[in-house]
C-alpha positions, 0 to 999 in steps of 0.5 A, spaced: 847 225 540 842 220 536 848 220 530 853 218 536 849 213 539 847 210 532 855 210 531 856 206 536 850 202 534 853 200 528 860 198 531 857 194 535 853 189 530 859 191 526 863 187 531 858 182 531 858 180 525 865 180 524 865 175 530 859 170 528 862 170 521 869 167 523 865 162 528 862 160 522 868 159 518 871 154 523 863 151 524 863 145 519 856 141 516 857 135 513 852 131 508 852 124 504 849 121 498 849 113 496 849 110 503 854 114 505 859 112 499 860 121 498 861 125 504 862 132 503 863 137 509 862 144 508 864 150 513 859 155 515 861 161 509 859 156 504 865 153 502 866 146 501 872 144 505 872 136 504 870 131 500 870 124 500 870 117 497 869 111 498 872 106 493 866 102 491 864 109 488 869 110 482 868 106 477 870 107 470 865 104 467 859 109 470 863 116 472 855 118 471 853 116 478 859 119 481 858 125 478 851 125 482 852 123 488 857 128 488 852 133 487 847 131 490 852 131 497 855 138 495 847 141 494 846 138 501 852 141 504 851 147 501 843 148 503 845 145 510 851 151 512 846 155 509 841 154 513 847 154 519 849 161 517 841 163 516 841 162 524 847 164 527 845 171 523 838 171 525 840 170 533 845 176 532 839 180 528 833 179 532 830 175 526 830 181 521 832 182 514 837 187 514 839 190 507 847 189 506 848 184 510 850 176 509 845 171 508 
């Protein structure tokens, strides 16, 4: 009887998380660097889906300071669908650290 209702259980949060991880593949972040010059979106799967440039930005003569605000964005990015995914996994988990599971 314990081994069929830890089955059922498991299905359950199974099921569970199967659906908060394709809510977080549609949930989208976004962060910026250089006043907004670089703009990169990332969805909650920490995947960078966009990343956008203003003009000002690319100049050939300092590829340098693009580089870096690129990257800056993206960490930005990254941290906050990170953060996002933390807390969609954590409602679903009560708070615990589950071993296997993602995030």
């Amino acid at each position: 009887m314990q081994k069929q209702i830890l089955r059922q259980m498991q299905k359950k949060l199974q099921a569970s998380l199967t659906k908060v991880q394709d809510e977080l593949a549609n949930e989208i972040v976004e962060a910026s660097a250089g006043g907004g010059a670089v703009k990169v979106q990332a969805n909650g799967q920490q995947q960078i889906v966009s990343i956008k440039l203003d003009a000002s930005v690319v100049d050939p003569e300092n590829v340098d300071l693009l580089e870096d605000l690129i990257l800056t964005a993206t960490k930005e990015a990254l941290e906050k669908s990170n953060d996002l995914a933390g807390k969609r996994m954590g409602a679903l988990t009560g708070g615990l650290n589950i071993p296997g599971l993602p995030f």
